[in-house]
LOPARO-472838 format. One record per residue (C-alpha): residue number from 0; residue in three letters; chain; x, y, z. Coordinates in steps of 0.5 Angstrom, whole numbers, padded with zeros to 4 digits. Layout:
N
<node><k>NUM</k><r>Ala</r><c>A</c><xx>X</xx><yy>Y</yy><zz>Z</zz></node>
...
% end
This chain:
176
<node><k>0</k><r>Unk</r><c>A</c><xx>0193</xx><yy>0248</yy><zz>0226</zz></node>
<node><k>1</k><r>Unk</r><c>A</c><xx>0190</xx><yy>0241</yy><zz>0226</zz></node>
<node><k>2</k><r>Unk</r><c>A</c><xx>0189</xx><yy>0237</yy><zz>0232</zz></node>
<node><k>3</k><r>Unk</r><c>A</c><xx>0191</xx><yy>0230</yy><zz>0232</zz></node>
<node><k>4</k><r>Unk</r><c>A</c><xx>0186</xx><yy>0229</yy><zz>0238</zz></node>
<node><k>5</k><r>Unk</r><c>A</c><xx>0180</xx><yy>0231</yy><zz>0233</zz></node>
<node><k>6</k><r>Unk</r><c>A</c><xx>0177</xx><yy>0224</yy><zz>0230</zz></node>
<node><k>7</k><r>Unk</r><c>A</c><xx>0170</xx><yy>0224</yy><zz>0226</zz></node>
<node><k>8</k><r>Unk</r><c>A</c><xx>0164</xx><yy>0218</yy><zz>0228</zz></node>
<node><k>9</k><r>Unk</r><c>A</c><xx>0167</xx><yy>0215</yy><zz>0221</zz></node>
<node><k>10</k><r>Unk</r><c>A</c><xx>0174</xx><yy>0215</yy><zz>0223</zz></node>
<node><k>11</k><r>Unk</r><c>A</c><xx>0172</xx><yy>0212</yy><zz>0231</zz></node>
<node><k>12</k><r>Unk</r><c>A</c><xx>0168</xx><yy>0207</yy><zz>0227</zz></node>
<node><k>13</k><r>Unk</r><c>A</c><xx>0174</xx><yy>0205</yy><zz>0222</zz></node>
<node><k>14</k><r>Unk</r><c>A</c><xx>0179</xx><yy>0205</yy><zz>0228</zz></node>
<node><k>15</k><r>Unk</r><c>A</c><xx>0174</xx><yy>0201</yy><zz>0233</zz></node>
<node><k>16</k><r>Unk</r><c>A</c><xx>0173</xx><yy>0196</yy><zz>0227</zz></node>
<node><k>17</k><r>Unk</r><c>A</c><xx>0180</xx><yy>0196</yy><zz>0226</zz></node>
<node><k>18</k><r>Unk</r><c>A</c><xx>0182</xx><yy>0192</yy><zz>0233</zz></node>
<node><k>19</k><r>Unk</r><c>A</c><xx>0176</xx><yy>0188</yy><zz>0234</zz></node>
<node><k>20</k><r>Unk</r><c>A</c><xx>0175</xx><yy>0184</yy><zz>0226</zz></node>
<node><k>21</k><r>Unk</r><c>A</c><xx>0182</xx><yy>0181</yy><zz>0228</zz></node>
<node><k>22</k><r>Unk</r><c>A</c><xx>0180</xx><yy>0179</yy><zz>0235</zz></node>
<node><k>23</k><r>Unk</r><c>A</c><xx>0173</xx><yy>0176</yy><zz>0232</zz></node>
<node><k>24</k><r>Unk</r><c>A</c><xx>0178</xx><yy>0171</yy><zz>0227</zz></node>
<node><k>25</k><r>Unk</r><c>A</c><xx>0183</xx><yy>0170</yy><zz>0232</zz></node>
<node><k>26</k><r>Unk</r><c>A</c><xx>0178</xx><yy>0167</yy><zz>0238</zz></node>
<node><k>27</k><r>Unk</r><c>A</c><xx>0174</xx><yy>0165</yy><zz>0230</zz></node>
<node><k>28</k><r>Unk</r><c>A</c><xx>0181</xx><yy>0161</yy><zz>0229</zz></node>
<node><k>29</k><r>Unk</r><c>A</c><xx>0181</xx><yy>0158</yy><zz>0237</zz></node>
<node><k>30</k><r>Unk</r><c>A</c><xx>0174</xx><yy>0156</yy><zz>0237</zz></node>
<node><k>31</k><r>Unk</r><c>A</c><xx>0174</xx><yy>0152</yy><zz>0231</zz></node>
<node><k>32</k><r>Unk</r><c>A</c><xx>0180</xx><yy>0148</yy><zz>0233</zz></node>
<node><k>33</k><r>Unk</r><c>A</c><xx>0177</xx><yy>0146</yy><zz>0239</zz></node>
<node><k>34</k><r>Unk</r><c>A</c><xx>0171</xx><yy>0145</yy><zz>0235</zz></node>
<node><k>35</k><r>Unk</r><c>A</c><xx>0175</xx><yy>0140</yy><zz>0229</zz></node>
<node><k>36</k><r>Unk</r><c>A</c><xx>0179</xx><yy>0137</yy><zz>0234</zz></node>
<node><k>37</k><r>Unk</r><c>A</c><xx>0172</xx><yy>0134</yy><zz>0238</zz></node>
<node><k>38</k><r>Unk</r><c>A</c><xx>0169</xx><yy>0131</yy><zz>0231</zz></node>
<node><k>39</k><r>Unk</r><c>A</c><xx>0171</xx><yy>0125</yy><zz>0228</zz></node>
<node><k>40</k><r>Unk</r><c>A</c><xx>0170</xx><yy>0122</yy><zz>0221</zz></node>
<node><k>41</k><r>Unk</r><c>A</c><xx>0165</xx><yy>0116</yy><zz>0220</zz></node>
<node><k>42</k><r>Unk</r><c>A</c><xx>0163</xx><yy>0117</yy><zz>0228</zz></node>
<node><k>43</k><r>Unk</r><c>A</c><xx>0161</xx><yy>0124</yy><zz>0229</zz></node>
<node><k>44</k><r>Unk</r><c>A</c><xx>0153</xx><yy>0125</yy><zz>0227</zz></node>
<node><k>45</k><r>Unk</r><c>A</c><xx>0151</xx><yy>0130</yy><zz>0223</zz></node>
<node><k>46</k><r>Unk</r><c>A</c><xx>0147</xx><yy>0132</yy><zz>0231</zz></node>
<node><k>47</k><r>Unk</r><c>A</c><xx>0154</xx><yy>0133</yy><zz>0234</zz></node>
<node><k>48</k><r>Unk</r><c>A</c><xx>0156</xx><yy>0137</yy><zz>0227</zz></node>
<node><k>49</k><r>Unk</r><c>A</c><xx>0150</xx><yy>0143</yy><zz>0229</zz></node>
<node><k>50</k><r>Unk</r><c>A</c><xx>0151</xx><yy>0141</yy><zz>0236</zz></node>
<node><k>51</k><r>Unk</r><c>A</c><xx>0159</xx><yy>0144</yy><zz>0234</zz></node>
<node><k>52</k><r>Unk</r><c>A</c><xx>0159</xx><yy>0149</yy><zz>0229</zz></node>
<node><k>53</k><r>Unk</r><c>A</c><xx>0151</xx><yy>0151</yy><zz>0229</zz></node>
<node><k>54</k><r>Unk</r><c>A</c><xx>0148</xx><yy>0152</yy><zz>0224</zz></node>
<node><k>55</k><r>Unk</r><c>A</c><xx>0151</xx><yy>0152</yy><zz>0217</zz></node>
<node><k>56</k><r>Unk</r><c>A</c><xx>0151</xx><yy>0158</yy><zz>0212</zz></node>
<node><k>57</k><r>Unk</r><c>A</c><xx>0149</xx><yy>0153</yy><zz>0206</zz></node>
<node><k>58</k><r>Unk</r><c>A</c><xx>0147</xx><yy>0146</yy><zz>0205</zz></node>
<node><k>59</k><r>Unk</r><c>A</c><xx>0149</xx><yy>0143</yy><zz>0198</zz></node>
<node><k>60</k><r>Unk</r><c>A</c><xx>0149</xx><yy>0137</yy><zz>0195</zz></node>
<node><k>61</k><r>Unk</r><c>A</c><xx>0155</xx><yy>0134</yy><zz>0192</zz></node>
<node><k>62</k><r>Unk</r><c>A</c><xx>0156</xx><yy>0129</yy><zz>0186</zz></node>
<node><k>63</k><r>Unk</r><c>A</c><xx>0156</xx><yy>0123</yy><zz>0190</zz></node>
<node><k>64</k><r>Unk</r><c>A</c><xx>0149</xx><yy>0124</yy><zz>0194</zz></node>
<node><k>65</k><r>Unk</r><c>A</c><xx>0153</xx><yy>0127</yy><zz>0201</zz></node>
<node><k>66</k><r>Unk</r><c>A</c><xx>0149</xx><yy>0134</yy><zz>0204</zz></node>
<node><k>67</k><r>Unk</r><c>A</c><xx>0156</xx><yy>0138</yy><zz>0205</zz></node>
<node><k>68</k><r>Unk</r><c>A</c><xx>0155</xx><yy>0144</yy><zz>0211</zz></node>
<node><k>69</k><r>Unk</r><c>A</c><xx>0158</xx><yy>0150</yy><zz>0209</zz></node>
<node><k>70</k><r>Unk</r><c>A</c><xx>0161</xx><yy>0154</yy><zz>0215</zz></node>
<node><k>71</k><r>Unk</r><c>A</c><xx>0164</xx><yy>0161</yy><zz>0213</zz></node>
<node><k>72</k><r>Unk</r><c>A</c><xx>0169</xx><yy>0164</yy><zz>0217</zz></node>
<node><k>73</k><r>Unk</r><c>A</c><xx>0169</xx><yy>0171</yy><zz>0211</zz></node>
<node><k>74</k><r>Unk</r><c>A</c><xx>0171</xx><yy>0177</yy><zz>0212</zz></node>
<node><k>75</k><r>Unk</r><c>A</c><xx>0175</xx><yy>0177</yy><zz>0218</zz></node>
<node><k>76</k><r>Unk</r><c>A</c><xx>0178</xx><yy>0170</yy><zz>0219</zz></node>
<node><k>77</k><r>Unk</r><c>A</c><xx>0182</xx><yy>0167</yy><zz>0213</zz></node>
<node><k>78</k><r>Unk</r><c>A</c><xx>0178</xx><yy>0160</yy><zz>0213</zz></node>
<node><k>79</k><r>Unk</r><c>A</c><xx>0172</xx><yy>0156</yy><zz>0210</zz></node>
<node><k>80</k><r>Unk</r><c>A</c><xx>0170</xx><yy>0149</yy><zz>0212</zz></node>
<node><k>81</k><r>Unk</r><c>A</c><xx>0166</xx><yy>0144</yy><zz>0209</zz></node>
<node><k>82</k><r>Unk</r><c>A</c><xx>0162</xx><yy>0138</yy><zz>0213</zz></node>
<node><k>83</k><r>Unk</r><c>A</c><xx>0160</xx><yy>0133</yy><zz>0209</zz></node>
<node><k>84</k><r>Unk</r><c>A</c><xx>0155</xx><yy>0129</yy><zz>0212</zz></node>
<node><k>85</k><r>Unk</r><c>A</c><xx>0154</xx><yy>0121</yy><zz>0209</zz></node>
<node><k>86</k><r>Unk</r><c>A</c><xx>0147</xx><yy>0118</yy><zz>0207</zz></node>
<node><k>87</k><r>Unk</r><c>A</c><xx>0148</xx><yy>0114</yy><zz>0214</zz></node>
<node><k>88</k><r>Unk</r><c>A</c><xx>0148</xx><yy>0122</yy><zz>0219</zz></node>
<node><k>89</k><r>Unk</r><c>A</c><xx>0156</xx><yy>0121</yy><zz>0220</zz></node>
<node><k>90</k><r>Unk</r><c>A</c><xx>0160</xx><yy>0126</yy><zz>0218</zz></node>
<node><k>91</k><r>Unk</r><c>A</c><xx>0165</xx><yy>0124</yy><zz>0212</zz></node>
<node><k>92</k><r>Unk</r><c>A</c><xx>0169</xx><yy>0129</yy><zz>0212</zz></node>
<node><k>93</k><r>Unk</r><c>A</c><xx>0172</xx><yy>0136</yy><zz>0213</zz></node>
<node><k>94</k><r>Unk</r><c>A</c><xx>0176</xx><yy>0141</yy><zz>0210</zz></node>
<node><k>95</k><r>Unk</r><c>A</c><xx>0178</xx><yy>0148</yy><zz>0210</zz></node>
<node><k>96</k><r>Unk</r><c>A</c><xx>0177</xx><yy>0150</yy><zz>0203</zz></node>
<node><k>97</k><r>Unk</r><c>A</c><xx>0181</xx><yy>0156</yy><zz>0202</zz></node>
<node><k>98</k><r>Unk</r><c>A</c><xx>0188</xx><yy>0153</yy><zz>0200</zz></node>
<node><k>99</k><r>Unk</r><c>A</c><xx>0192</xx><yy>0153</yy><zz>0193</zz></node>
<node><k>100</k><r>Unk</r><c>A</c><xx>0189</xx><yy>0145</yy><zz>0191</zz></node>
<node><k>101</k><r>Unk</r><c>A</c><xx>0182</xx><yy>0148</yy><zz>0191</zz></node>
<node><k>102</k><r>Unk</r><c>A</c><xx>0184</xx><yy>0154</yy><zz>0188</zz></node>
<node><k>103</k><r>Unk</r><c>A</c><xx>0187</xx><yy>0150</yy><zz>0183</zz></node>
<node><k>104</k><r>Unk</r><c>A</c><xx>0180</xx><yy>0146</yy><zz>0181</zz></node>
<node><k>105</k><r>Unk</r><c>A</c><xx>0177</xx><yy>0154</yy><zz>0179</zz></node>
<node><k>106</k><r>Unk</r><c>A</c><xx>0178</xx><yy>0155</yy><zz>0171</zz></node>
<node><k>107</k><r>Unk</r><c>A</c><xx>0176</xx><yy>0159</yy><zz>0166</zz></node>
<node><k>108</k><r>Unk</r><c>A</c><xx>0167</xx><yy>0157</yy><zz>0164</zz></node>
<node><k>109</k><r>Unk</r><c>A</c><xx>0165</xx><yy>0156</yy><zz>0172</zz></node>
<node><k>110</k><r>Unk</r><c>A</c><xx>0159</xx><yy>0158</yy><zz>0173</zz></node>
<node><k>111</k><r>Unk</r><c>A</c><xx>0159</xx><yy>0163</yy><zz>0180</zz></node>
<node><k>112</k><r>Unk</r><c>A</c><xx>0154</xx><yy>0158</yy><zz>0183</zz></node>
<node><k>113</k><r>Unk</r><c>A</c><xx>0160</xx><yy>0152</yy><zz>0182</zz></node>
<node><k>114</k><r>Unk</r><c>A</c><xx>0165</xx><yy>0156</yy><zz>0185</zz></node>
<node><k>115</k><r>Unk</r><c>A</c><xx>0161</xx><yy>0159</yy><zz>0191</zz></node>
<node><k>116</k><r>Unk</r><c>A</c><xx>0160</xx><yy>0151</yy><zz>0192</zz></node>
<node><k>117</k><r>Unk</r><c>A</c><xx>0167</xx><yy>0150</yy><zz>0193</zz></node>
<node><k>118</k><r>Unk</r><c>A</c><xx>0169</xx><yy>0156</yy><zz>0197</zz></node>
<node><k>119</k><r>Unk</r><c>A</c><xx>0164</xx><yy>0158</yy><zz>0201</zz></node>
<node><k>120</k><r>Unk</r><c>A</c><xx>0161</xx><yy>0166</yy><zz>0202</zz></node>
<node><k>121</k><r>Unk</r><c>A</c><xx>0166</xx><yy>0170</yy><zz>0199</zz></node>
<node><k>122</k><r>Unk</r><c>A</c><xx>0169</xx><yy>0176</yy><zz>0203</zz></node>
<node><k>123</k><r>Unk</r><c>A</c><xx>0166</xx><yy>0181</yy><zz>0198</zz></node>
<node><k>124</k><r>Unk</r><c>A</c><xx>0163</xx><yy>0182</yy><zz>0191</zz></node>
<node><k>125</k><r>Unk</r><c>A</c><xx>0165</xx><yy>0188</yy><zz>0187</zz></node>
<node><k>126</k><r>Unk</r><c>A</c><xx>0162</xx><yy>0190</yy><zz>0180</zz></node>
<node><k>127</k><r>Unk</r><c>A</c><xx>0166</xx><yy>0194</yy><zz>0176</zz></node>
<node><k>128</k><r>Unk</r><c>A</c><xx>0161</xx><yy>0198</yy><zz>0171</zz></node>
<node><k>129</k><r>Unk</r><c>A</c><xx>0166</xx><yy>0200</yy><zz>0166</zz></node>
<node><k>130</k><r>Unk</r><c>A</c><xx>0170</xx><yy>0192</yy><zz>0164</zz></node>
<node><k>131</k><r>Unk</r><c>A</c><xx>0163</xx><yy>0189</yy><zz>0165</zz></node>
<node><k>132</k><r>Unk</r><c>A</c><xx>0167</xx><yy>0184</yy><zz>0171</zz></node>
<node><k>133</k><r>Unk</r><c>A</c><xx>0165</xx><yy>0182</yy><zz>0178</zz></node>
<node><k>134</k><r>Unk</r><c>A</c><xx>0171</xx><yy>0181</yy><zz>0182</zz></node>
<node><k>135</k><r>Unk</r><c>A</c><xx>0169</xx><yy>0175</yy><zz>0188</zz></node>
<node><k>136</k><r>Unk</r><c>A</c><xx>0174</xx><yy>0176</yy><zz>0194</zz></node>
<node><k>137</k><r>Unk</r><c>A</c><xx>0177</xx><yy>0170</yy><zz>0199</zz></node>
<node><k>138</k><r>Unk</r><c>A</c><xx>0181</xx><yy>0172</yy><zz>0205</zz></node>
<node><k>139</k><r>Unk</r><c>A</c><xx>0187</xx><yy>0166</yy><zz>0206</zz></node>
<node><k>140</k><r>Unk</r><c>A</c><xx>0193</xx><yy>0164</yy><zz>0209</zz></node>
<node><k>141</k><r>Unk</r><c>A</c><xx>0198</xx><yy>0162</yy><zz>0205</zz></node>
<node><k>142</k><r>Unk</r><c>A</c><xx>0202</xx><yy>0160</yy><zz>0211</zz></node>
<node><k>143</k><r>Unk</r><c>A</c><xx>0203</xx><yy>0160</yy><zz>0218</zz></node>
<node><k>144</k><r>Unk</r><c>A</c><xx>0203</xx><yy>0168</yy><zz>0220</zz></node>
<node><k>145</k><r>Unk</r><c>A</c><xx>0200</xx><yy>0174</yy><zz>0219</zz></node>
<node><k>146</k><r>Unk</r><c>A</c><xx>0204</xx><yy>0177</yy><zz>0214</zz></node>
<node><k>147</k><r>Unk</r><c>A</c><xx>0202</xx><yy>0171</yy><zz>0209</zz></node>
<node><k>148</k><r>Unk</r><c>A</c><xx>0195</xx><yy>0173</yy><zz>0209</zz></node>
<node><k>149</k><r>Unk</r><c>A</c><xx>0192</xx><yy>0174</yy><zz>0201</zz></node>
<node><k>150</k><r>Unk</r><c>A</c><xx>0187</xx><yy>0175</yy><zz>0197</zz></node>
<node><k>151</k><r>Unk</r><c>A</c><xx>0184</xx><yy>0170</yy><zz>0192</zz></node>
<node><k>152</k><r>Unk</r><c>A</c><xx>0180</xx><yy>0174</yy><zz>0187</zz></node>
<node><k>153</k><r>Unk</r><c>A</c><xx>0175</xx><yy>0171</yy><zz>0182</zz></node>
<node><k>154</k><r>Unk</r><c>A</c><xx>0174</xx><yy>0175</yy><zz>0175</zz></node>
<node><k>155</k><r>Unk</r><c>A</c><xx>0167</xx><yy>0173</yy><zz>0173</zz></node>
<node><k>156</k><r>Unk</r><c>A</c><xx>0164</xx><yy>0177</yy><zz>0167</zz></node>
<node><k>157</k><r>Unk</r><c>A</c><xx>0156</xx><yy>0180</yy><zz>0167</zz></node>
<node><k>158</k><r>Unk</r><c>A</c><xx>0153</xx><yy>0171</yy><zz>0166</zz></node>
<node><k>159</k><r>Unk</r><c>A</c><xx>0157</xx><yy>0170</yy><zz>0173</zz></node>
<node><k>160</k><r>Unk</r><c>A</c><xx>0162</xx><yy>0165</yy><zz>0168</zz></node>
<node><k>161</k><r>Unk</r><c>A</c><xx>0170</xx><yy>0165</yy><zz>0171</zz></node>
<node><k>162</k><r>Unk</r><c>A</c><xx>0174</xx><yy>0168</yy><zz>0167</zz></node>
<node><k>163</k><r>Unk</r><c>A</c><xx>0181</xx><yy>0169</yy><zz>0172</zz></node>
<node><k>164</k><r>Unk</r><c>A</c><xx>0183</xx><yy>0168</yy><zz>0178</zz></node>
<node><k>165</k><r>Unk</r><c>A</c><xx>0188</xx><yy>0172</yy><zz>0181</zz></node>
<node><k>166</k><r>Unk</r><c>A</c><xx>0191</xx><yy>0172</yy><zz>0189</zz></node>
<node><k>167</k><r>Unk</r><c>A</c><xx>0195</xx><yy>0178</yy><zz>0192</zz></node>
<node><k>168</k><r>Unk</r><c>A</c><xx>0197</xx><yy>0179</yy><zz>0199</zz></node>
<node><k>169</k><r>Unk</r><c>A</c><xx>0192</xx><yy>0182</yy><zz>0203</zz></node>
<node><k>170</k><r>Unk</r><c>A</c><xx>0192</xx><yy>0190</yy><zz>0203</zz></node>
<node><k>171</k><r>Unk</r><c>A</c><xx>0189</xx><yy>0190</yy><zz>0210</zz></node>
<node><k>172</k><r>Unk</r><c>A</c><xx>0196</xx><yy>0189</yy><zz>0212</zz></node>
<node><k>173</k><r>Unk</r><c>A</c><xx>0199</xx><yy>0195</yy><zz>0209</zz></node>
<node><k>174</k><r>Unk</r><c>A</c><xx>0195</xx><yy>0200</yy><zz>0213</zz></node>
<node><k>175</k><r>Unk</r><c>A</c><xx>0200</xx><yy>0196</yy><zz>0220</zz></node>
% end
């Protein structure tokens, strides 16, 4: 007879992680709203942007001389945001990058490190030995509620370089 009391250190771990990745994007999900609501566009300084959101999980350059502040909220929240801060130290902008208009801008010939520059640190990296593909993944909401949470996956072949993209409903949600 088995009892159902009878849990291994990896199940505990499994259950303890189960409960607490969507508490961690849940208070995430707070904290960033309080955050953004407190930046202004063209007012708020770069200072205030690190005094905020802390440091940044990259700095990148974009096509038209702005440093652009990564703030990744993989793998438990569903969100990535881009700061962009002007020549002048103000911020310029702000968008959370993980939406059907940036996945739209992904195409077949990118190269990995154009992509990383437009979502952020992905979810996870997956190779897969036999296809010779890397399989990129991004967690998002595609809208309001919990049941709309997906997976955007990126196929990329052994030079990095796209060659699909796919989005599925979040499998976590199936073990409910």
């Amino acid at each position: 007879m088995t009892s159902i009391f009878k849990f291994g250190r990896t199940t505990v771990r499994q259950f303890a992680l189960a409960l607490f990745l969507p508490v961690v994007a849940v208070l995430l999900l707070a904290c960033d709203q309080q955050r953004i609501s407190e930046l202004e566009e063209g007012f708020s300084t770069e200072a205030d942007v690190r005094a905020k959101f802390g440091e940044p999980e990259a700095v990148w350059q974009d096509a038209a001389g702005n440093r652009v502040f990564e703030y990744n909220r993989q793998p438990a929240g569903a969100k990535n945001y881009m700061i962009s801060i002007g020549a002048d130290g103000k911020m310029a902008a702000l968008r959370q990058v993980l939406n059907a208009q940036t996945f739209a801008k992904i195409t077949p010939g990118m190269l990995l490190e154009e992509v990383r520059k437009m979502l952020g640190k992905p979810m996870k990296a997956t190779f897969f030995e036999l296809k010779g593909v890397w399989h990129y993944d991004w967690r998002y909401m595609d809208g309001p509620n919990e049941a709309d949470k997906k997976i955007f996956t990126v196929v990329l072949d052994r030079e990095l370089r796209v060659l699909s993209t796919t989005s599925v409903a979040d499998p976590a949600l199936e073990r409910r």
